[in-house]
MDAnalysis code that builds the backbone (N, CA, C; Angstrom):
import MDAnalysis as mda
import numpy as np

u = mda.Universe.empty(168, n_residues=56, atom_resindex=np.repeat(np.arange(56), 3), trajectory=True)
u.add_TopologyAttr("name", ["N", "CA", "C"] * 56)
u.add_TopologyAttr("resid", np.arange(1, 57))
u.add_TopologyAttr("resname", ["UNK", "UNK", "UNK", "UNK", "UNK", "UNK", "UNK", "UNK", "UNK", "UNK", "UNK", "UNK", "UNK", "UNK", "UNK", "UNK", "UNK", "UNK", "UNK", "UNK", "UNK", "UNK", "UNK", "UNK", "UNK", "UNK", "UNK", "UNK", "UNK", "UNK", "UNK", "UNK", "UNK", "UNK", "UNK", "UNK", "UNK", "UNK", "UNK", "UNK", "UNK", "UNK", "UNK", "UNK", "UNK", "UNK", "UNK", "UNK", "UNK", "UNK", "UNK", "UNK", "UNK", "UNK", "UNK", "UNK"])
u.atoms.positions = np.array([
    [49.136, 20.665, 77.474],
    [48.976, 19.253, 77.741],
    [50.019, 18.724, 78.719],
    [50.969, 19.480, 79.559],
    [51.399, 19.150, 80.487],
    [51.031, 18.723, 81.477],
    [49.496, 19.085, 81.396],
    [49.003, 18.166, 82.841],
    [48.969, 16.764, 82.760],
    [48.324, 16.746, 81.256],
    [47.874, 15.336, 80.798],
    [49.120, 14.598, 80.787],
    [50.529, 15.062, 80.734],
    [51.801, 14.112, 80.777],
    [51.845, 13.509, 82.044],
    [52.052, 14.187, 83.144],
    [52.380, 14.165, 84.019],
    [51.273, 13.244, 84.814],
    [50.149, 13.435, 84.446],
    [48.855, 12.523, 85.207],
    [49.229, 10.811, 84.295],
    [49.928, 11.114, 83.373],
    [49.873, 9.765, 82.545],
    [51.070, 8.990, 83.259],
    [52.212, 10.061, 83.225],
    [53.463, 9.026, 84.255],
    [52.996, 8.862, 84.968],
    [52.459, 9.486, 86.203],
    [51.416, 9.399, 87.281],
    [51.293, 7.771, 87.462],
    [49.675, 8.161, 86.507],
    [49.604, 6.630, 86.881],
    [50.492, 5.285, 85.888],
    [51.495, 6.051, 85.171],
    [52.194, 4.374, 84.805],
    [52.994, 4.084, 85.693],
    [53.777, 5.057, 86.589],
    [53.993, 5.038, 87.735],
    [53.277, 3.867, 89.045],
    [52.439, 4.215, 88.675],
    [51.394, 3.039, 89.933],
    [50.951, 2.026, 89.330],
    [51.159, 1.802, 88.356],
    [51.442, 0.447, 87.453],
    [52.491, -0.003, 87.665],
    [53.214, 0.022, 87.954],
    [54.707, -0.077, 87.840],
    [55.582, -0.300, 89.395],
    [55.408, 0.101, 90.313],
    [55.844, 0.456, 91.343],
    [55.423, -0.598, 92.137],
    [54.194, -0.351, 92.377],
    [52.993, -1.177, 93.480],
    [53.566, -3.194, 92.961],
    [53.949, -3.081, 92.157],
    [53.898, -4.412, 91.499],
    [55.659, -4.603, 91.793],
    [56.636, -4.235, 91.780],
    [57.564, -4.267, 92.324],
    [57.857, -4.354, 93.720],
    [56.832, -3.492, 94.583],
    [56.787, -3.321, 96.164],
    [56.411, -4.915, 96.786],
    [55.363, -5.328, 95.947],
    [54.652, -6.253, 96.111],
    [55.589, -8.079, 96.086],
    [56.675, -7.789, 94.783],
    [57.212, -8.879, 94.516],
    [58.319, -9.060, 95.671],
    [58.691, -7.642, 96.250],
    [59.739, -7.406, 97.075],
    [59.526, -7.756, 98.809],
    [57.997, -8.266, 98.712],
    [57.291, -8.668, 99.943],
    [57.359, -6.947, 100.372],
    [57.182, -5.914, 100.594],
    [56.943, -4.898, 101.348],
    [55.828, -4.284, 101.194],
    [54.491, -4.892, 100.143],
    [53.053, -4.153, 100.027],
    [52.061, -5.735, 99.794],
    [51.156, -5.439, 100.491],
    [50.032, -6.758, 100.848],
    [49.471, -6.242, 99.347],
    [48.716, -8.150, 98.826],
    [47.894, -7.830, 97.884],
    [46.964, -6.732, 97.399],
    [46.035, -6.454, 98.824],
    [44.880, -5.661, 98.532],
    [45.407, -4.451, 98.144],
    [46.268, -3.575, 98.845],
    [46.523, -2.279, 98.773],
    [47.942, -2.317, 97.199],
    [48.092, -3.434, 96.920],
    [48.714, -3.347, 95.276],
    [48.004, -3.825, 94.554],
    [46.635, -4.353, 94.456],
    [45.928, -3.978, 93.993],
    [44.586, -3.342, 93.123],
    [44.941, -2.407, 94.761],
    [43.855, -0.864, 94.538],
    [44.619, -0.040, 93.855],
    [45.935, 0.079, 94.097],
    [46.529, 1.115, 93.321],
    [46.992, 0.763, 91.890],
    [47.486, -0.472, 91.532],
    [46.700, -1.181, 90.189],
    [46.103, -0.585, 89.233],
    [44.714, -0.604, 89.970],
    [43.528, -0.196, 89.133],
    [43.393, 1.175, 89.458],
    [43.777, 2.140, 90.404],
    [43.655, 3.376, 90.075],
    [45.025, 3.955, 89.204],
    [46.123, 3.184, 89.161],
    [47.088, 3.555, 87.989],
    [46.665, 3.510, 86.449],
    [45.827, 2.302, 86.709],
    [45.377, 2.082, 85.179],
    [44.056, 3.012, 84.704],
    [43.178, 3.170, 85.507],
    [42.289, 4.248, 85.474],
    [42.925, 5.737, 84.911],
    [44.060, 5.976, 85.466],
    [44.126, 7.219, 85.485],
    [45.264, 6.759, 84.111],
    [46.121, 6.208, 83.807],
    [46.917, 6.104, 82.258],
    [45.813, 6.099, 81.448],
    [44.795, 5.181, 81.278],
    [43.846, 5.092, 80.525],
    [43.204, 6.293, 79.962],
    [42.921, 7.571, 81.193],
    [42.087, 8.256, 80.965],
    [43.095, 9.887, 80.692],
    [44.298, 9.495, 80.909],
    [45.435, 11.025, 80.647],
    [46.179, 10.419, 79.134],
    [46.975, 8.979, 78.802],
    [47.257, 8.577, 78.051],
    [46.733, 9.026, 76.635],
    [45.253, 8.938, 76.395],
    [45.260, 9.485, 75.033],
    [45.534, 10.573, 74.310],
    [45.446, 11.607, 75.590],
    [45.068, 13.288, 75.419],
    [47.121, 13.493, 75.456],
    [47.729, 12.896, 75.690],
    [48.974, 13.283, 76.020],
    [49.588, 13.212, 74.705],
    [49.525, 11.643, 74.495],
    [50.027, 11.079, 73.323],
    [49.325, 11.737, 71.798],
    [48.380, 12.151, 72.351],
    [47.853, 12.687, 71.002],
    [47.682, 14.140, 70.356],
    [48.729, 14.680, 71.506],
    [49.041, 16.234, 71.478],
    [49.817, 16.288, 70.508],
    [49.521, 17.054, 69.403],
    [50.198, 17.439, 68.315],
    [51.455, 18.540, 68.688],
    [51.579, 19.244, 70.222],
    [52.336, 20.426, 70.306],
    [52.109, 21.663, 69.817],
    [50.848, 21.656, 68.934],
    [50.396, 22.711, 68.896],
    [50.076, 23.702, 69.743],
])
């Protein structure tokens, strides 16, 4: 389930970032966000499988 970690920082990562770039005036609305919603797409869809790895 290391992929699934890493795709989950991934996109909390682009949750996170794009929205800072943005407050900092250095990224236009549209292109923070598109990456927005493909951050949240992709936490949404790696997030459960990560968090719900037993380590087995």
């Amino acid at each position: 389930m290391k992929t699934a970690r890493l795709l989950a920082l991934l996109g909390l990562l682009l949750t996170l970032v794009p929205a800072g770039l943005f407050a900092l005036g250095l990224l236009a609305e549209g292109p923070m966000k598109l990456a927005l919603l493909g951050g949240t797409i992709l936490w949404f869809a790696a997030a459960p499988r990560w968090l719900g790895d037993t380590g087995d």
